[in-house]
C-alpha positions in Angstrom: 9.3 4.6 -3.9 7.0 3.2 -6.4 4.1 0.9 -6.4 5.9 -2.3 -7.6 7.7 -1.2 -4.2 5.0 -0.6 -2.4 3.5 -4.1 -3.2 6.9 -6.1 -2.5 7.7 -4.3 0.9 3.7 -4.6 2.0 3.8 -8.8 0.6 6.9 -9.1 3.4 5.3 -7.2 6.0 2.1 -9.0 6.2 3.9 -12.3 4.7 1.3 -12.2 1.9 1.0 -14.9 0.0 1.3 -14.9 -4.2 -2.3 -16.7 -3.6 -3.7 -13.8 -1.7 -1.8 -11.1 -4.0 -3.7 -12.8 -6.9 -6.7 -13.3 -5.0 -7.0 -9.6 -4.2 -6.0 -8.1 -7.4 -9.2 -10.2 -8.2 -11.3 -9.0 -5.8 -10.5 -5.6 -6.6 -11.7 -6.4 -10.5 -8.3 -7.0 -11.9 -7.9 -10.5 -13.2 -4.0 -11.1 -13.5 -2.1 -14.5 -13.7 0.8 -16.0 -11.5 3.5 -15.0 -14.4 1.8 -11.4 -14.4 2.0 -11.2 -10.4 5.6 -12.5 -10.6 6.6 -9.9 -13.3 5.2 -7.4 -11.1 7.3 -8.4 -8.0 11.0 -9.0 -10.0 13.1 -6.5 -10.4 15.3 -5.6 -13.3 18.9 -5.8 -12.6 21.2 -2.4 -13.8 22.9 -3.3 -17.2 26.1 -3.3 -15.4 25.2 -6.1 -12.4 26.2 -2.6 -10.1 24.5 -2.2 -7.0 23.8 1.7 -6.7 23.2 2.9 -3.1 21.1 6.4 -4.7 17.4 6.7 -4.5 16.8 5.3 -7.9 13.5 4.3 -8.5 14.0 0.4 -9.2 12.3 -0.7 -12.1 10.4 -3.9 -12.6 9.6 -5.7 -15.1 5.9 -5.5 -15.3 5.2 -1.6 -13.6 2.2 -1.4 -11.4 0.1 2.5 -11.9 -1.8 3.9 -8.9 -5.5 2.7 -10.1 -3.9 -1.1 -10.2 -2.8 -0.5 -6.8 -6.0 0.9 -5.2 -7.5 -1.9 -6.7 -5.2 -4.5 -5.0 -5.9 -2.6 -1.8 -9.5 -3.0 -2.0 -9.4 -6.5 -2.5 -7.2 -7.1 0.6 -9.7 -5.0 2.2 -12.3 -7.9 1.0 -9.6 -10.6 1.6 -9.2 -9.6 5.4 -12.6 -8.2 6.3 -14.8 -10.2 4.1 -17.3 -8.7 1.7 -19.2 -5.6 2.7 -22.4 -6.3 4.0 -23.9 -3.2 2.2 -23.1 -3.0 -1.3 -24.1 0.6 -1.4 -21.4 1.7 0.5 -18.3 0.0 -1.6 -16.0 2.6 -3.1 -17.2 5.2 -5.8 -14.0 7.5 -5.2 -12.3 6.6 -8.0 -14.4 6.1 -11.1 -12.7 8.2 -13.6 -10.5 10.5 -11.3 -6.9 10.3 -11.2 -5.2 8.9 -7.9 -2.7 11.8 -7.3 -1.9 10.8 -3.2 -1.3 6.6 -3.2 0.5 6.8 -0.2 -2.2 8.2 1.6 -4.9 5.6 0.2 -2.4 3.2 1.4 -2.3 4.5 4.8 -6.1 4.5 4.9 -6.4 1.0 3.3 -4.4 -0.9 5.5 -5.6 0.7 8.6 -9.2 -0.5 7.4 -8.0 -4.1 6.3 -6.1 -4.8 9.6 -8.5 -3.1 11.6 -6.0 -0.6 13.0 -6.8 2.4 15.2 -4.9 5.5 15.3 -2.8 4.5 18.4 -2.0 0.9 16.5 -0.4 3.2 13.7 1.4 5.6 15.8 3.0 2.4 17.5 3.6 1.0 14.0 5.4 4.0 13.3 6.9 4.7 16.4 8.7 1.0 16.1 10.4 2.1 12.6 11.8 5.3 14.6 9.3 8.1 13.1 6.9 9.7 16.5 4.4 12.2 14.3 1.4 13.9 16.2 -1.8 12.1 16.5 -2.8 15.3 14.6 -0.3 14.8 11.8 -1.5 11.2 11.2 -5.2 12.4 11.6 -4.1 14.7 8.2 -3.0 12.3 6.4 -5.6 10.3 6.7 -8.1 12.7 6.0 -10.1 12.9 2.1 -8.1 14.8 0.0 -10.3 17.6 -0.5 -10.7 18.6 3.4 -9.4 22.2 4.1 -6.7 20.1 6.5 -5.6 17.3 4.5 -1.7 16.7 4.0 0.1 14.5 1.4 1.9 11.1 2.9 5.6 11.7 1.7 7.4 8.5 0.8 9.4 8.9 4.3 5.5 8.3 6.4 4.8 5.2 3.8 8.4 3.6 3.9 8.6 4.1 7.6 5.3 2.9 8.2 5.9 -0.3 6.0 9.2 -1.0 7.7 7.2 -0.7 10.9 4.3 -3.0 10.0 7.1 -5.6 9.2 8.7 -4.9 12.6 5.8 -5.6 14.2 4.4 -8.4 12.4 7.1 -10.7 11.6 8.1 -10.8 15.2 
């Protein structure tokens, strides 16, 4: 699963709007226009018109890297929240480092911009059919460097996506 993936499953979820997907890619510090954001969320079609049921990554036709990402996610963090109170506190995590874990900053994002707690995500999850621990979640969404942190495979994000969609589209 990529990011352009990520972003298209997340915008169904939470029926996001291309307004707010702009809006937050501006927040973040990304300006990007409407042909931009619907690049980002049309897919390119195989040269043949086949439909392939392997686990292709699909390709679309403006690709989306991990820092562009983040920075959506922290403008929906604004967009939902509102805007910190205390600047000093915004996010210095990424300055020059490489994001290496997306699906666990996606994890940790939405739980902060919907205001989720632990037991809201277990439910999310439990909805799409995946039951981890209440430790397992709590490892993912620790800071990568903690001597207890484990990587979100694309099974936790997918699942969890799926599950935000099944509980919010209702």
């Amino acid at each position: 699963m990529n990011n352009n993936d990520i972003l298209l499953r997340l915008r169904y979820a939470l029926d996001i709007k291309d307004t707010e997907i702009i809006k937050a890619f501006q927040l973040g510090g990304i300006d990007i226009s409407r042909e931009e954001e619907k690049a980002m969320l049309t897919k390119i079609n195989n040269q043949e018109g086949e439909v392939s049921d392997s686990f292709e990554k699909n390709l679309y036709v403006k690709m989306i890297n991990n820092k562009a990402l983040d920075t959506f996610l922290n403008g929906f963090i604004i967009v939902k929240r509102g805007e910190p109170k205390n600047k000093a506190t915004q996010s210095i995590q990424t300055a020059n480092t490489e994001i290496r874990h997306i699906n666990n900053i996606l994890l940790k994002k939405i739980k902060i911009a919907l205001a989720l707690t632990s037991e809201d995500m277990l439910d999310i999850l439990a909805a799409a059919g995946v039951y981890p621990s209440k430790g397992e979640l709590g490892a993912i969404l620790r800071k990568e460097g903690h001597r207890n942190f484990k990587p979100c495979g694309d099974k936790y994000a997918r699942n969890f996506l799926k599950g935000l969609a099944l509980c919010y589209r209702e």
